[in-house]
Structures are given as structure tokens and as C-alpha cells.
N, C-alpha and C positions, 0 to 999 in steps of 0.2 A: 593530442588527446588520443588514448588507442581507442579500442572494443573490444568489447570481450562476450562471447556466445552464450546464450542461457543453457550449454549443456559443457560447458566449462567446468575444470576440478573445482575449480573456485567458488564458482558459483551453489550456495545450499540453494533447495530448494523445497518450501510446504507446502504441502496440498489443503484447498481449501475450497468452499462449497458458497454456491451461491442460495439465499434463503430470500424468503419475501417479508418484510417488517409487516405489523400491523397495519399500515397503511396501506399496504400491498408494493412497496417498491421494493428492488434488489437491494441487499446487505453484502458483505463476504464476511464470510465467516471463517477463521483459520484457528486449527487447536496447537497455537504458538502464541508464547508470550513477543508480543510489541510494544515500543514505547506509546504510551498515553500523548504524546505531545504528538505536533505536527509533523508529517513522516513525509517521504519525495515515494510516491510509485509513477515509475515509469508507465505507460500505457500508450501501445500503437507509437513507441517514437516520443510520445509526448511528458513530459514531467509533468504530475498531477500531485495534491496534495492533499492525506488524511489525516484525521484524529481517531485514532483505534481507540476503542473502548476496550477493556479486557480484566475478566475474571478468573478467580483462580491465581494461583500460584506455579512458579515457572514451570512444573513435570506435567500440571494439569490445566492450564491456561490455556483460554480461550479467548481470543481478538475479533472484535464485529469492526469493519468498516463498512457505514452508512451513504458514503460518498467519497466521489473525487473530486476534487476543487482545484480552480485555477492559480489560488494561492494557498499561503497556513492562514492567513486571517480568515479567508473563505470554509477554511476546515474549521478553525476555531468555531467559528461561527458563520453555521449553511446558510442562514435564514437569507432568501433575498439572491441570493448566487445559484450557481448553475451547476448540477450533479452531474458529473460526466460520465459515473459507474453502471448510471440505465442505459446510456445511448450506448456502450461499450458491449453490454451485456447484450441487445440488440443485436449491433452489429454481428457476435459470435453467434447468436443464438444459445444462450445459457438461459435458461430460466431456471426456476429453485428445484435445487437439489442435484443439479448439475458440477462437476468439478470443475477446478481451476487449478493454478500453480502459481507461485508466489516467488520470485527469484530474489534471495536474500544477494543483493548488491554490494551493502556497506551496512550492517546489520546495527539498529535504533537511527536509524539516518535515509538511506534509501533502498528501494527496494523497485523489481518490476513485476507488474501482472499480465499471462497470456494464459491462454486459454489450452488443454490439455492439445498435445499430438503437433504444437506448433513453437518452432524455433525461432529464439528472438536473438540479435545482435544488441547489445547493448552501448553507448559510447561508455567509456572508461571515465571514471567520477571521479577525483580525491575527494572526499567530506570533508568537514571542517575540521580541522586540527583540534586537539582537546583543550587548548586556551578559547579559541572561537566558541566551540562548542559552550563554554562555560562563562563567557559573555553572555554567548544569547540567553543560555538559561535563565541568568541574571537578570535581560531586561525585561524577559518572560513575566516574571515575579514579582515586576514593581509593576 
């Protein structure tokens, strides 16, 4: 498995902001179309898992992640599991309205979060080939 540096040619990257929901917990919020399904962000080393919300259309889209989770079922559905994206936000010190950076890794598949002015090594991922890919969506469905 190689790695590859989050300031890699390969590597896009979108900047995106930390907000406070109604409840008062951190969001991220990014003006880039994301897939709706369960996503891989890397975070500190770690693969976490979200479900982007997103509005808009692709030139004008907007993506909220409400949390990181330990798995997709957890992203699916937070209730009851553990949000990793406040202790993260914590740990940097972001609070709302602070930037972020979003490193497009394998883009609808995975992705990593760091925090601006800090360099991340990534390990190098294949995603799922597009037959897998197309399972899963499958069993998604039933």
C-alpha cells in the first residue's frame, strides 16, 4: 500500500467551514457536491464514516456533515453511536465559522479531513471497483 501527501497533484482539495446545528454541535459544511450515501473521511489516521446531506445542484451545492461515525450503519443512523467530528474539532480548536480542508482522495468514496496550515500523509486506498461499487448500492436498496 503506498501514501500519498494531502498536498499531492492528485490530491483536490475543498475548503469548508465548521458551523454550529440548532442543537449547538459542530456540522461541516462544504460548497461541493458529495454523494448522499455513506462516505470514508479519513480523520487524524483514522477512517470515519458520513452521510452528507446536500443541496443544490452540482455548480451550486452544498454538503453538511453532521458527524463522523465509526461505521456507514453509524452514519446511516447516529442515534445511539458516537460522533467523532466534536472531539476532532476540539482537539484543533475550530469552532463555527472556522475553515477546514476536505482532501478529495477517491472522489464519492473517500475522502480526508485536516484542519487548515497542516499536512497530512494519507495511506493510498483502491475503492471499490465499479462492479462492487454496484453490489453495494444494490444491497443498499433492498
Amino acid at each position: 500500500m503506498g501514501r500519498v501527501a494531502s498536498d499531492h497533484p492528485s490530491v483536490d482539495t475543498v475548503r469548508g467551514r465548521i458551523e454550529r446545528s440548532r442543537t449547538g454541535r459542530p456540522k461541516l459544511v462544504v460548497d461541493a457536491p458529495l454523494p448522499t450515501e455513506p462516505v470514508r473521511i479519513v480523520v487524524e489516521g483514522t477512517e470515519r464514516y458520513a452521510s452528507p446531506s446536500v443541496e443544490g445542484t452540482d455548480d451550486d451545492a452544498t454538503a453538511t456533515i453532521r458527524g463522523l461515525y465509526a461505521g456507514p450503519e453509524a452514519a446511516r443512523d447516529p442515534s445511539g453511536h458516537e460522533n467523532h467530528l466534536a472531539a476532532w474539532c476540539d482537539r484543533h480548536d475550530l469552532d463555527a465559522g472556522r475553515a477546514v480542508l476536505l482532501d478529495v482522495l477517491d472522489a464519492d468514496f473517500r475522502y480526508g479531513l485536516r484542519a487548515p496550515g497542516n499536512r497530512i500523509v494519507y495511506d493510498d486506498y483502491a475503492g471499490p471497483d465499479d462492479s462492487l461499487r454496484s453490489i453495494a448500492e444494490d444491497v443498499d436498496r433492498d
